[in-house]
Every structure is written in structure tokens, then in C-alpha cells.
C-alpha positions in Angstrom: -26.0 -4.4 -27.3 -22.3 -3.9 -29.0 -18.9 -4.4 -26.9 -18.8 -0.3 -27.7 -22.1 0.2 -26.5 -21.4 -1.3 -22.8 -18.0 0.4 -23.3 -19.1 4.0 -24.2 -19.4 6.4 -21.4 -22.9 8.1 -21.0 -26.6 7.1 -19.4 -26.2 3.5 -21.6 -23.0 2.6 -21.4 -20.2 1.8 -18.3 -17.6 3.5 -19.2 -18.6 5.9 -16.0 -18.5 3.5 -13.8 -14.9 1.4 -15.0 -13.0 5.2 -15.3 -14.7 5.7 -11.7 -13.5 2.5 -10.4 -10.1 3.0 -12.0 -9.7 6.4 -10.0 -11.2 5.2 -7.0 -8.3 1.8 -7.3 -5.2 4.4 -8.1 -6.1 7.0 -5.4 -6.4 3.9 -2.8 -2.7 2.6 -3.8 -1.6 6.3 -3.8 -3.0 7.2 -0.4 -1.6 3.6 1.4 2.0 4.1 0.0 2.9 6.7 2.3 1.4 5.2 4.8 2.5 2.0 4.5 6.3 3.5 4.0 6.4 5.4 7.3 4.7 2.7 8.8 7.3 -0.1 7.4 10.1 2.3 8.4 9.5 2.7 11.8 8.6 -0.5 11.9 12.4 -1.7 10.5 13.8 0.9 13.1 12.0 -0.8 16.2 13.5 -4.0 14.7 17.3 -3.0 14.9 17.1 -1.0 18.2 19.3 -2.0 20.7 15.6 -2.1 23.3 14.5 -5.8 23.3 11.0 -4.9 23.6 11.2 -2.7 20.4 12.8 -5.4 18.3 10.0 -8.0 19.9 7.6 -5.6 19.1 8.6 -5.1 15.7 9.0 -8.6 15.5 5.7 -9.5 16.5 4.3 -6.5 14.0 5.6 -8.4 11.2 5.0 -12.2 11.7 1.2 -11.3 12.4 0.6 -9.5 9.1 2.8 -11.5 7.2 0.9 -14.6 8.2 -2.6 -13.0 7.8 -4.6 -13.1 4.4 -4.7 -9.7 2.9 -8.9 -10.5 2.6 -8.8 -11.3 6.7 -6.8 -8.4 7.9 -9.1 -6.1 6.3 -12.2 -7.5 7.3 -10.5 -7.2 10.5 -10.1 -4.0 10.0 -13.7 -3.0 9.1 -15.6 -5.1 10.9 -13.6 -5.2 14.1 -12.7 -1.5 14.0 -16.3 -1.0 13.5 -17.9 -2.8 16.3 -14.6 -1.4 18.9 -15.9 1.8 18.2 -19.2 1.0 18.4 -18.8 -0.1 22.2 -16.2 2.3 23.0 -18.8 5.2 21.8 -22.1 3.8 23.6 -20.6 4.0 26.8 -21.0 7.5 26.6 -24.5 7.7 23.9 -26.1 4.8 24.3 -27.9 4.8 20.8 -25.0 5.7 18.6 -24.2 4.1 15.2 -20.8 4.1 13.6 -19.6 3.5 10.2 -15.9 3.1 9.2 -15.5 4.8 5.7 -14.3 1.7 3.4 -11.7 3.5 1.7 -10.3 4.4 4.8 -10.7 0.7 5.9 -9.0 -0.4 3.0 -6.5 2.0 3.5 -5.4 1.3 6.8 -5.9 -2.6 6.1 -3.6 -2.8 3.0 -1.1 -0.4 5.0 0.0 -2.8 7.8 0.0 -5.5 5.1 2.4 -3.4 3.3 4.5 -2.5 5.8 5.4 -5.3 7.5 6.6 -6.3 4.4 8.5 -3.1 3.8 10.0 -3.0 7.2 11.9 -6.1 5.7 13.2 -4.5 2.3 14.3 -1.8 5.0 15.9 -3.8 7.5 18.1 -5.7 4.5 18.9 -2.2 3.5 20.2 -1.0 6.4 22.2 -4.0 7.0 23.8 -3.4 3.5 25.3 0.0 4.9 28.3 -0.1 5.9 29.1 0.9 10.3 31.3 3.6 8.3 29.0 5.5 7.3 27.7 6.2 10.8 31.1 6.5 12.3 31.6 9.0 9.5 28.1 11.2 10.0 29.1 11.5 14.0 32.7 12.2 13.5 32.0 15.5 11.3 29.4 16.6 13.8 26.1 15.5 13.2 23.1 14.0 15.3 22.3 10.7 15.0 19.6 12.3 13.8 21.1 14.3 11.3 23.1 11.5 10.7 19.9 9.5 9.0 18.7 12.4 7.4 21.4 13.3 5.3 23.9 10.4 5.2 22.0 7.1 5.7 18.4 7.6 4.5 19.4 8.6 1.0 21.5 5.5 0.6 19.0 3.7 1.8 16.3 4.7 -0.5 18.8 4.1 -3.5 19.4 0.1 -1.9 15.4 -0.3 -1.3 14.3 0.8 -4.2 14.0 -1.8 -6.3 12.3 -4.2 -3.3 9.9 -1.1 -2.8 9.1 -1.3 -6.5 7.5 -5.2 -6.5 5.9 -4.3 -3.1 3.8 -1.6 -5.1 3.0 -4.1 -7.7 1.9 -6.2 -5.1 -0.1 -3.4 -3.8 -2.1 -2.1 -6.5 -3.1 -5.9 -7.6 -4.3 -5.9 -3.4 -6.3 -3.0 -4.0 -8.6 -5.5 -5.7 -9.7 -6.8 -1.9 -11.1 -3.7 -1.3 -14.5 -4.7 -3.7 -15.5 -7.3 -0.7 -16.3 -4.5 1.3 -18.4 -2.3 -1.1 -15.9 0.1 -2.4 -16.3 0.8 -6.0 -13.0 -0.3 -7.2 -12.2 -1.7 -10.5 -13.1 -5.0 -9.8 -16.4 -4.1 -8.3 -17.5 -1.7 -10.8 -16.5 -4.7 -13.3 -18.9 -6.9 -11.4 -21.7 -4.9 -11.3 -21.4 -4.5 -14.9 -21.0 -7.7 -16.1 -24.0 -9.0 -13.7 -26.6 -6.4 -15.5 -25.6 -6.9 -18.6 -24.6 -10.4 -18.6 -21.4 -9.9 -20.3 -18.8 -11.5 -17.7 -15.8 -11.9 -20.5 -16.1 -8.7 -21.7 -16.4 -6.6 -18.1 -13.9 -9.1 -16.9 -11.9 -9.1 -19.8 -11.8 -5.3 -19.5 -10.9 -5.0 -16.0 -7.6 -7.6 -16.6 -6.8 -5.1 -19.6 -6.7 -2.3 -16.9 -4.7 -4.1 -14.3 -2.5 -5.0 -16.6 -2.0 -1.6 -17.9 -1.3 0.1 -14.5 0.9 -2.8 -13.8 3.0 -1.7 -17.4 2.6 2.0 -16.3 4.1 1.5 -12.7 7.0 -0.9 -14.1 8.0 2.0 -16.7 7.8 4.6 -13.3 9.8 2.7 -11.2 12.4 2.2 -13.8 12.7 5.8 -14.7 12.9 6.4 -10.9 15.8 4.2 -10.3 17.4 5.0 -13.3 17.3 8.9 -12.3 18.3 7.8 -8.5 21.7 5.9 -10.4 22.7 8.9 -12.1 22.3 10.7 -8.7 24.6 8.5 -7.0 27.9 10.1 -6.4 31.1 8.6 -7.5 33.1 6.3 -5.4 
């Protein structure tokens, strides 16, 4: 059978299964970004509070899953999560089974991975803020909460931006991981693929080409977004 055959979408081909695996790999990234930004925020918050537990905390946070593998912290994640539950759960019916949905695994998994390394693009950011500008938020009247809101978080999106950028990169190419626990991603569907037809260079071959174009896509996003957030910025 032809490259186009395999290709082609249908009962004989896989093109099915690659655009499923392709919309299965973007909702995944989509879905841990938020996630993994309020996470990496709070995160860089705990690590400039003026509590010593907070910043050990945060310190802690980030040294663990910034020293994992990505591939270990989510089996962690699924497996341990898993069997927690499991225990937790039998304690009250003794014949219970539970399963941890692997999207939300992966989620959840690829989320603290992110963030810890977020909370560090957000903790240089802050520091590149000048004191002023919280001196200056306070003396017309605002709450320190209002203060963030409205004065510091938008210049720090504007500083972070471009660090938040390659972490996204880095996280769609992670979403990968997620085949080793049975979720039809890209890579898995590519798998399967190649091991029933025998075509590895081709399935393979395709799934690079995919990558590669989200990669493309994303760099053309993220410089439209910060081009957009420099003609935002005000005049000094």
C-alpha cells in the first residue's frame, strides 16, 4: 500500500487516527497552560514572601520538579495517585477500583513540571520591577491587591513573556510523554500505525512533520503576541 493510502483518512487509511492524536496532543498543552501558569505564579509569590516557610516551600516545590524526569513525575502521578486513592477509598468500600483518567494524569503531571519552571521566569520578572512601582500603586490608594492587578501584573506579563514562550515549546514537545501511559497522542497514534503497517519512517516521519509544524505555528503566535503586547506598552 501507497504513502497516500496509509495517509488518507477513512476505514483503510490513518489519517483518523494522526488528526485524532493531533487534537488529543494540542487540547493536552492547551488545558496544562493555565494550569501550570496559576500554578507557577503562586508558586513565584510563595518564593518572595517575606514568611520563611512560604519561600522554603516554594523552594522546595521547585528543586523537586526541576530535578525529576518529566517521564518519572508522571508516572508518579498516575501510578501513585492511582494506588493513594485506591487505599484512601477501600477504607470506606472495601472492593472498590479506581482509575485516574490519563489525560488528566498527564495534565496534572506536565503542570507541576511546568510550573516550577515558570515560577522562575516569574520570580526574574518581578525582580526586574522596579520598588517604585509599588510605592507608586499604594501612594494613589490602592490595595496591595489592587496594586498587582492593575500596576504590577501587566508589566509583568510584558517582561515574562518571552521566557513563557520557550516554556510552551518545551511543553507541547512534553506532551509526547503522555503516549507511555496509553493516551492517544501524536506519538502514540504514530506508533500504532507504523507497528501494523510496518512503515516506521513514514508514521514516524509524519509525526516529526507535525511537531514541527505546531512548533512553527506557536513561534508565529507568540511573536504576534509580543509584538501586539509592545505596541501596548505605554510611553515612558
Amino acid at each position: 500500500m501507497d504513502a497516500l493510502a496509509l495517509l488518507s483518512f477513512g476505514p483503510t487509511g490513518w489519517g483518523d487516527e494522526i488528526a485524532w492524536g493531533v487534537l488529543v496532543t494540542v487540547s493536552l498543552a492547551l488545558a496544562t497552560l493555565p494550569f501550570g501558569l496559576a500554578l507557577g505564579f503562586l508558586v513565584a509569590l510563595a518564593k518572595q514572601s517575606p514568611e520563611p516557610s512560604l519561600r522554603a516551600a516554594g523552594q522546595i516545590y521547585t528543586t523537586i520538579f526541576r530535578g525529576l524526569p518529566e517521564l518519572l513525575t508522571l508516572f508518579l502521578v498516575y501510578f501513585g495517585v492511582q494506588i493513594g486513592l485506591q487505599r484512601i477509598v477501600r477504607l470506606v468500600i472495601p472492593d472498590a477500583a479506581i482509575e485516574v483518567n490519563s489525560f488528566v494524569a498527564g495534565m496534572i503531571a506536565l503542570g507541576v513540571v511546568f510550573s516550577s519552571y515558570a515560577s522562575e521566569v516569574f520570580l526574574s520578572a518581578f525582580k526586574a520591577i522596579p520598588r517604585g512601582q509599588y510605592e507608586g500603586g499604594h501612594a494613589l490608594g490602592l490595595t496591595d491587591a489592587q496594586t498587582m492587578r492593575l500596576v504590577i501584573l501587566p508589566q509583568l506579563l510584558r517582561v515574562a513573556l518571552p521566557g513563557l514562550g520557550n516554556l510552551w515549546l518545551i511543553l507541547v514537545k512534553d506532551t509526547a510523554l503522555v503516549s507511555a501511559i496509553g493516551l492517544s497522542d501524536i506519538l502514540r497514534q504514530a506508533g500504532i500505525a507504523a507497528r501494523v503497517s510496518r512503515e516506521q519512517f513514514l508514521f514516524f516521519g509524519v509525526a516529526i512533520l507535525i511537531y514541527l509544524a505546531l512548533a512553527v505555528i506557536s513561534s508565529a503566535g507568540i511573536s504576534a503576541i509580543e509584538r501586539r503586547v509592545g505596541r501596548a506598552r505605554p510611553a515612558r
